[in-house]
N, C-alpha and C positions, 0 to 999 in steps of 0.2 A: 099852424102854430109857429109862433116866431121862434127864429133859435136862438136867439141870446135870452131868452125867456127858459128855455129846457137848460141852456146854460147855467143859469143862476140857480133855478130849481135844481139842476144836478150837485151846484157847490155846497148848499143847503142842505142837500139830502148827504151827503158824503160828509159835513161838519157833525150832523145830528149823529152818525155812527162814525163817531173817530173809536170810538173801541175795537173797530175794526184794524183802524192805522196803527193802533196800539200791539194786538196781535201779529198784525204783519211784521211790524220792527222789534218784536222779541224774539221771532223765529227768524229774521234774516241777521239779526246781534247774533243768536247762540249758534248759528248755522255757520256764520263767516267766525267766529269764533274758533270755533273748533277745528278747521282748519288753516286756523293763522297760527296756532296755538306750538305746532308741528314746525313751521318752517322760521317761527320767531326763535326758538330755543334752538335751532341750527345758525340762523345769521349771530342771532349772542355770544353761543360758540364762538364764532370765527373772530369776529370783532373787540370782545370782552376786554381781551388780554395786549389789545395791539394802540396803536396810535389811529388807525381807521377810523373807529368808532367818533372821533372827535371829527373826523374828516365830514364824518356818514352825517353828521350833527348839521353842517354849513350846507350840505345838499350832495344828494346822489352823483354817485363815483362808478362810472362806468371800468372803471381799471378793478374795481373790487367785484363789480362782477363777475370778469370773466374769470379771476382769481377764483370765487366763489365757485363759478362753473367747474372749473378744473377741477379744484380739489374734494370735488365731491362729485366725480364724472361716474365712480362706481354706482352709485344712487339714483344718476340719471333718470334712467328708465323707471328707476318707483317715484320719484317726482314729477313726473311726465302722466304717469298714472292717477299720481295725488293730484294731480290737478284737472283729467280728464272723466276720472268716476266720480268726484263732487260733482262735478260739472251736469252731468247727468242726473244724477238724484235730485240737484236743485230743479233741473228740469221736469222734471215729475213734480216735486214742491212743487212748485209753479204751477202747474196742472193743478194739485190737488186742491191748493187754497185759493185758485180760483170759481173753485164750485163754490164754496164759504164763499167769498164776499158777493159771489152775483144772487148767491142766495138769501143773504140776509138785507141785501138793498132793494131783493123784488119782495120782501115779505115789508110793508110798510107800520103794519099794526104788532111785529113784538119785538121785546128789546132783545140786544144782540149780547148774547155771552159763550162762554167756551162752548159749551154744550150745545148747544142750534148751529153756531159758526161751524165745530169739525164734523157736527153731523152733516151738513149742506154739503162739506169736504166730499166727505164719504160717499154721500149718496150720488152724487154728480161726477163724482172722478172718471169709472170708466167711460160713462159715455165722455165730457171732454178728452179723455185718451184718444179714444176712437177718433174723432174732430180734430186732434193733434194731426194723427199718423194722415186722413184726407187731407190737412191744413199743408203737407209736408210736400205732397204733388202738386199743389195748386203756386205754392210757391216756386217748384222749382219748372212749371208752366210759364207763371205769369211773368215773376220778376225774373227769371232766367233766361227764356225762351223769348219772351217778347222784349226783355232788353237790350238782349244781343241784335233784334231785328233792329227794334228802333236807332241802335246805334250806330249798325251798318250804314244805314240812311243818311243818318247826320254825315259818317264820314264821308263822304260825296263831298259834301260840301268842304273840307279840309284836305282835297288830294293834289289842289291846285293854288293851295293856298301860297302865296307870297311871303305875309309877315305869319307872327305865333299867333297875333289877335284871332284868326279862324280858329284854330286848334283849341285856344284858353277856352271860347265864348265854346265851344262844340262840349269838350268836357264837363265844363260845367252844366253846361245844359243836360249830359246824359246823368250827373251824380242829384241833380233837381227830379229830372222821370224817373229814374230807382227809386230816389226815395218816395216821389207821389205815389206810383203802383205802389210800395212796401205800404204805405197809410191805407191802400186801399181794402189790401186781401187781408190785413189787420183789422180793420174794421169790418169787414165783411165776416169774419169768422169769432168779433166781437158778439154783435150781430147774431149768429148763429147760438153761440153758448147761450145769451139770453133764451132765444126761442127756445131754446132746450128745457131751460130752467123754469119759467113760464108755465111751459105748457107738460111740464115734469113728462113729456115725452122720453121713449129709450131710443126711437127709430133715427138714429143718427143722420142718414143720407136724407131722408124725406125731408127731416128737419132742416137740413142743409140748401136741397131745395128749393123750401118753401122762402127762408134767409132770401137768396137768389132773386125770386120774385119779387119777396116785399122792398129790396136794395131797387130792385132794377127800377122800380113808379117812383122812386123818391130820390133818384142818388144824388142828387145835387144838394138837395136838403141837409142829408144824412151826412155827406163829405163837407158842407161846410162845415156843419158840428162838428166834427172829428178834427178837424183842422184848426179850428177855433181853442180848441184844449191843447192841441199839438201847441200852439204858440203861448199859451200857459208854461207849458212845461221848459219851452226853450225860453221863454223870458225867466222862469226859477233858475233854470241852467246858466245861464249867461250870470246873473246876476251870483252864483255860487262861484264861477269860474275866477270871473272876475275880483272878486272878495279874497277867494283864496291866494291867487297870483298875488296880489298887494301885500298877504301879511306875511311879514318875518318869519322865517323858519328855522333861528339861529339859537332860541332855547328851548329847553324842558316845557317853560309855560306856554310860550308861542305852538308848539306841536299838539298842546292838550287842547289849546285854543282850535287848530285847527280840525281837530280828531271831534269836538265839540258840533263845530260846524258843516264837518261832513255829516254826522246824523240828526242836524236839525233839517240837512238837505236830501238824503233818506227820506225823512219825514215828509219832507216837502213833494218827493215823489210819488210816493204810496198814498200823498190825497191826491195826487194828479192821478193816480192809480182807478181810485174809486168814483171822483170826478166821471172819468171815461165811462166807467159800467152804469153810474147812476144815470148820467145826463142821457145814454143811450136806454137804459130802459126808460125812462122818460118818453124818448122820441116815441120808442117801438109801442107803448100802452095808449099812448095818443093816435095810432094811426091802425091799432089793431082792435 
């Protein structure tokens, strides 16, 4: 099966349930809501009544922050907090609505609404928990352990270096292998969720397993697909980065403008989102 063929068919399939994309960006609007909500009526505070606020207007004022820091250094630690128990709960989110989308893109014959979506939620959470907590060794195996090796290695080559060019090209070289292995064990525990879902399996590790096997006869296949979307998503990226740096940031409308365009770019990632799970179940019903 060609893969710019599962490609397309995955863009297709992820268009045909944009109610999916729909869900996903009302829960991450009212979720980053509710905790911006908390430290906007604290910067307001600060700002309101001063000449800052005009400052804060032409672009961020690193002198107001540390000001900011300071005079709310008693609070420290419950902002530290506020920002590391979201942090976590979103991670669970995460978990949970990913059982919802892989579940409503492996079901092809019904349409997708709240009721099916947070049921798939539900049904599928603990076991992707479970695949989380294995997901969490495998990472701190692969890309930790074996990145350290690989990097050992490379520096060999930078001990005896002359000019910086060894050291630049070596760097980069080790921030390219992070990030390939990081594509890999991501997709590899992609991969996995499906077969779960699929095969409405509970047996986590067998399932895992089995993932394992089916990777190991195809992997080059399965890594170009994966790579193939990865460069979707860094040309959406690029192209938002870019856009935003060019546009004025000096008024009222210019900021709405750009608050605008950060959740048409949101948007733009959560179909890269589903893109990923569609085109992969794709591969996986094709070869199983």
């Amino acid at each position: 099966m060609r893969i710019f063929k599962v490609f397309i068919n995955g863009i297709l399939t992820a268009n045909n349930n944009y109610k999916i994309i729909i869900y996903l960006w009302v829960i991450n609007f009212l979720y980053s809501f509710m905790l911006v909500v908390p430290i906007y009526f604290l910067i307001n505070m600060d700002i309101s009544k001063s000449l800052m606020g005009e400052r804060m207007a032409q672009g961020f004022d690193l002198f107001w922050l540390g000001d900011f820091i300071y005079k709310f250094r008693h609070i420290s630690l419950a902002l530290i907090g506020w920002v590391i128990f979201p942090a976590l709960i979103y991670l669970l989110l995460y978990i949970f609505l990913n059982g919802g989308i892989i579940g409503r893109l492996s079901v092809n014959f019904e349409k997708v609404n709240l009721k099916n979506f947070f049921s798939d939620c539900g049904q599928f959470f603990w076991r992707f928990f479970k695949l989380f907590l294995i997901s969490i060794i495998v990472y701190i195996i692969f890309v930790g352990l074996i990145y350290k090796i690989i990097g050992s290695i490379l520096e060999i080559f930078t001990k005896r270096a002359v000019t910086e060019w060894p050291l630049i090209i070596v760097s980069n070289l080790k921030i390219i292998i992070f990030l390939l292995l990081f594509t890999i064990i991501n997709m590899f525990f992609d991969y996995a969720k499906i077969r779960l879902v699929i095969s409405n399996s509970k047996k986590v590790l067998r399932e895992t397993l089995f993932t394992l096997n089916f990777l190991r006869r195809r992997f080059f296949k399965v890594w170009a697909l994966y790579l193939l979307i990865c460069l979707l998503f860094l040309i959406i990226t690029i192209i938002y980065l870019e856009t935003a740096h060019i546009m004025p940031k000096n008024t009222m409308f210019f900021i709405f403008l750009i608050f605008i365009f950060q959740q048409i770019y949101i948007f733009g990632r959560l179909w890269v989102r589903l893109i990923f799970f569609a085109s992969e179940i794709e591969f996986y019903r094709y070869f199983v």
